[in-house]
C-alpha positions as CSV (number, residue, x, y, z in Angstrom):
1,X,0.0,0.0,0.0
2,X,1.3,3.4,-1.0
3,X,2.0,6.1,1.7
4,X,0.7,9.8,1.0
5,X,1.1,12.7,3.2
6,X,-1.1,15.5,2.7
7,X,0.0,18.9,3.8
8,X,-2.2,21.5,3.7
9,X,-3.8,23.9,6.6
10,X,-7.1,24.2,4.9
11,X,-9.4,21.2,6.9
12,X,-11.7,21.2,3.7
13,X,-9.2,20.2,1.3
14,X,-7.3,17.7,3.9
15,X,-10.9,16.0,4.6
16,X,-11.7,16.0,0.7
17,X,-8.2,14.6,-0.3
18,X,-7.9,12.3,2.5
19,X,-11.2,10.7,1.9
20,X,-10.4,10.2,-2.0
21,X,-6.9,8.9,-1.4
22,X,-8.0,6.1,0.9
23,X,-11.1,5.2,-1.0
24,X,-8.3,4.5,-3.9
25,X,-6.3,2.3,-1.5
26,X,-3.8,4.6,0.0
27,X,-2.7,5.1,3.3
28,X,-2.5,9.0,4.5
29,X,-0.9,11.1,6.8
30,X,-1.7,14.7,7.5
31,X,-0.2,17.7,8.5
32,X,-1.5,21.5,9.0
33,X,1.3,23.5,8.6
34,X,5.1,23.4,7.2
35,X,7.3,22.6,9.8
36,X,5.1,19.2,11.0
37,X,4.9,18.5,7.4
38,X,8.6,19.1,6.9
39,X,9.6,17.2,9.7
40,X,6.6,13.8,8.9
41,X,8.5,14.3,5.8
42,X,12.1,13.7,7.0
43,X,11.3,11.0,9.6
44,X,8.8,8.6,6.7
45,X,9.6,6.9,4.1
46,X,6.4,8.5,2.3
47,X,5.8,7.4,-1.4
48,X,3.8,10.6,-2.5
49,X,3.3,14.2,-0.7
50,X,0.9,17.1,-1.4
51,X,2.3,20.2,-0.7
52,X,0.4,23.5,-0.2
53,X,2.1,26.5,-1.0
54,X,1.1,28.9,1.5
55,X,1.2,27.1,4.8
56,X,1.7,28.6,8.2
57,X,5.2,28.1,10.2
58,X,7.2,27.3,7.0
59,X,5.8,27.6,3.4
60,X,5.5,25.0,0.8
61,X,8.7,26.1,-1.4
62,X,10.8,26.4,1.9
63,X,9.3,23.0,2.4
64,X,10.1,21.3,-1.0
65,X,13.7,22.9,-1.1
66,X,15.1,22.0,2.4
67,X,13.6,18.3,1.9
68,X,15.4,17.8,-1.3
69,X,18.5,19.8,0.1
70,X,18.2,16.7,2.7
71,X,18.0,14.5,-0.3
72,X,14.2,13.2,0.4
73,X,13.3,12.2,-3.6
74,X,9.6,11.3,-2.5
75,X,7.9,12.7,-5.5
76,X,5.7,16.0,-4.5
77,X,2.8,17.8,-5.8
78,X,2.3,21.4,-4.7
79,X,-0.9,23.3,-4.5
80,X,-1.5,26.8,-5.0
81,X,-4.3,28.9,-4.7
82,X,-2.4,31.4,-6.6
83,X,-2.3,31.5,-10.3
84,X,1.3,32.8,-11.2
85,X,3.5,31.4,-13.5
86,X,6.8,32.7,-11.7
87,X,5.2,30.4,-8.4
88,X,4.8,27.5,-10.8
89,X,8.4,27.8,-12.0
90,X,9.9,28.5,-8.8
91,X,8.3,25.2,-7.1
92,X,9.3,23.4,-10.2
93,X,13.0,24.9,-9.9
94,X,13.3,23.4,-6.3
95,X,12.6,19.9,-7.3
96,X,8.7,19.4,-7.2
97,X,7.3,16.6,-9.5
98,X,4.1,18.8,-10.6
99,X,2.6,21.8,-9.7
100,X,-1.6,22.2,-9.6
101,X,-3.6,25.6,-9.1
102,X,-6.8,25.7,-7.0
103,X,-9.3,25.0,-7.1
104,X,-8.9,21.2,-8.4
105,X,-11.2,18.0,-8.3
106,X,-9.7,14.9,-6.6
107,X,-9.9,12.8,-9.5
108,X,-7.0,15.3,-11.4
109,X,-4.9,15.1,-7.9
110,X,-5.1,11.3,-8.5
111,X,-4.1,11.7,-11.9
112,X,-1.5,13.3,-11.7
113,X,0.2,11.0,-9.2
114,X,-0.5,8.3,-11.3
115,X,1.4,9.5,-13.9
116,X,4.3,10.8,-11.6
117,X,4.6,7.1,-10.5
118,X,4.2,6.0,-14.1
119,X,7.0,8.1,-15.0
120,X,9.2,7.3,-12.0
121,X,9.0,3.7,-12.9
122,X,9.8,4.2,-16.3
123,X,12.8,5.6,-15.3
124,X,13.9,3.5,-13.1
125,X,13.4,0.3,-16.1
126,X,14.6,2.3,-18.1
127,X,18.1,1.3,-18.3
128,X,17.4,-2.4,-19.0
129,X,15.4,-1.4,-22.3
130,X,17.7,-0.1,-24.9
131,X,21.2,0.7,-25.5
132,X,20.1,4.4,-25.5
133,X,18.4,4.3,-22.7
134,X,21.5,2.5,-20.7
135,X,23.1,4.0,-17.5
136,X,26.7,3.9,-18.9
137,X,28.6,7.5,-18.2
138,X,27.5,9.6,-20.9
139,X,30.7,11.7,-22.0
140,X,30.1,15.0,-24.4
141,X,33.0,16.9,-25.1
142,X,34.1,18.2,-21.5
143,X,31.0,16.9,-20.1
144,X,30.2,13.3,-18.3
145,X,27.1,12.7,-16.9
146,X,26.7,9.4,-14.4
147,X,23.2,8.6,-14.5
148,X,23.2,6.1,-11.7
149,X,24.8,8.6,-9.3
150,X,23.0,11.6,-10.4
151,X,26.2,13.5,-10.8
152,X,27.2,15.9,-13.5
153,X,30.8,17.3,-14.7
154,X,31.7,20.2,-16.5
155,X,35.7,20.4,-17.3
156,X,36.6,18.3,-14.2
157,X,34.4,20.2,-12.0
158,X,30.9,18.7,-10.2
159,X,27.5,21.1,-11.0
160,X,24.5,20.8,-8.8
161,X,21.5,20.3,-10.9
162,X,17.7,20.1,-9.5
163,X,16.0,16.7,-10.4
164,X,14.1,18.6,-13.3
165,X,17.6,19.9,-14.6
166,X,19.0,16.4,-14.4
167,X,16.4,14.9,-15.9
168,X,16.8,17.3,-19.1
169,X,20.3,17.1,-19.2
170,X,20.4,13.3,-19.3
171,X,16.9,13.1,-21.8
172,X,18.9,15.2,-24.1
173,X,22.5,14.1,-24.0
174,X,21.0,10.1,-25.3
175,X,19.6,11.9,-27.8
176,X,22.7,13.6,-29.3
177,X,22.4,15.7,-32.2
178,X,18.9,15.0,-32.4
179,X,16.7,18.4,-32.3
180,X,13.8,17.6,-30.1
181,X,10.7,19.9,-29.5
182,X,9.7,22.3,-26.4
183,X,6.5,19.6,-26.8
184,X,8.8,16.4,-27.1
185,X,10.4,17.7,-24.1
186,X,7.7,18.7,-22.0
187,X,6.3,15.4,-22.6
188,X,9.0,13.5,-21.7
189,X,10.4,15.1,-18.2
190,X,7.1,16.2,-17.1
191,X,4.9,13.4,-18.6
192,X,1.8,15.9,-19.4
193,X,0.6,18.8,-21.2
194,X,1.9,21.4,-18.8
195,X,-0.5,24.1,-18.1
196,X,1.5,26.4,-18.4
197,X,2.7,25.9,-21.9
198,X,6.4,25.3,-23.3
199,X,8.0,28.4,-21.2
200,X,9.3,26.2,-18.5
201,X,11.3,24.0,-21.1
202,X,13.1,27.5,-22.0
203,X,13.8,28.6,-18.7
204,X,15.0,24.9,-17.7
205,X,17.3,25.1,-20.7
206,X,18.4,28.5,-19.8
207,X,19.5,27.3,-16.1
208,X,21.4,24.2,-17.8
209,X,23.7,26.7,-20.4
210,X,24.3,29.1,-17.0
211,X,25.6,26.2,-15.4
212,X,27.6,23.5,-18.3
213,X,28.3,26.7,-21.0
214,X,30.8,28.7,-21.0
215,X,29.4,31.4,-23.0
216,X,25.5,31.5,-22.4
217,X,25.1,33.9,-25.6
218,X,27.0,31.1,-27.7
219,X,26.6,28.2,-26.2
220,X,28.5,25.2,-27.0
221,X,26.7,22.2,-25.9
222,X,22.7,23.4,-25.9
223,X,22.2,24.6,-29.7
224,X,18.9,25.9,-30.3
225,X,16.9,25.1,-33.1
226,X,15.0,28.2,-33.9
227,X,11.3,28.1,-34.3
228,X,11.3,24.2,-33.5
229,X,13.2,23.3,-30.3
230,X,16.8,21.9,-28.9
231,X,19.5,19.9,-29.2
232,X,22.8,18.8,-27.2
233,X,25.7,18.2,-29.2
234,X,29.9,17.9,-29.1
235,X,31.3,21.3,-29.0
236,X,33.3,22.4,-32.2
237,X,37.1,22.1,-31.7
């Protein structure tokens, strides 16, 4: 049975989610505001949380950061009663799964974990599928990527990605010198039609040149493909 904890400090929403969560076959925990959620979150080996944004004591993107800062992976889902794209790309930046705007009907929370998990288990077969797909250290001119150790080096020297970044990074770099679409690569990282359209593939690919290029206004390894999408190649000698 899957473990959920819901964190949220409107009773409503707990009571609704709760009640639709179990009735699915899921065991849940609750907490009503950051901190208890933060720390449930540390102590339990939870396989899901929902995460409200604005939460007393500590707020949801203080929340998601400091959990993955303490390397906690469990995929998480953050509400919002706030509909902002910069709050949807900042939660997404500090390494949650999928982001949702209320108000929202249970049956859209559900699937959207559904496809989280689909996802996560995708990747995690992934490397038995095909010889594109393997886990063998991916080396592109100066950069080498180790996808079983989620680690990532530029000239000799280690760059912290978020899971999103990483993700992108690795999608793209076993597909070298293949342009793939804002679309393609929506679908693949974040498994859906984003609501918020193809932006947050641009601002990922932004972060990735600001930390693997030396020159963001040429970069070497990211080469864009006006008008279409992206592509990660070997940097001319």
């Amino acid at each position: 049975m899957k473990k959920v904890l819901i964190v949220d400090d409107e009773q409503s929403i707990v009571t609704l989610l709760s009640f639709n969560l179990e009735k699915e076959g899921y065991e849940v925990d609750t907490a009503m505001d950051g901190q208890e959620g933060f720390d449930m979150a540390r102590a339990n080996d939870y396989d899901f949380i929902i995460l409200d944004l604005m939460l007393p004591k500590k707020d949801g993107m203080d929340v998601c950061r400091e959990l993955r800062q303490e390397k906690v992976e469990t995929p998480i889902l953050m509400l919002t009663a706030k509909d902002d794209e910069l709050d949807t790309i900042i939660g997404l930046e500090l390494g949650a799964d999928d982001y949702m705007t209320k108000p929202f009907s249970p049956r859209e929370v559900l699937a959207r974990m559904k496809a989280i998990f689909r996802r996560s288990a995708n990747a995690e077969s992934a490397g038995t599928e095909t010889k594109e797909d393997s886990d063998d250290i991916l080396e592109i001119g100066e950069l080498r990527i180790f996808p079983e150790k989620y680690e990532v080096f530029v000239r000799g020297e280690a760059i912290e990605l978020t899971p999103k970044e990483f993700e992108l990074l690795l999608y793209m770099a076993k597909r070298k010198n293949r342009i793939l679409s804002r679309e393609q690569l929506l679908n693949a990282i974040w498994n859906y039609d984003y609501t918020g359209g193809t932006r947050i593939v641009d601002v990922h690919i932004s972060h990735l040149r600001e930390k693997i290029e030396q020159d963001t206004k040429k970069p070497a390894y990211i080469r864009t493909a006006r008008g279409f999408g992206y592509k990660i190649e070997e940097p001319e000698k």
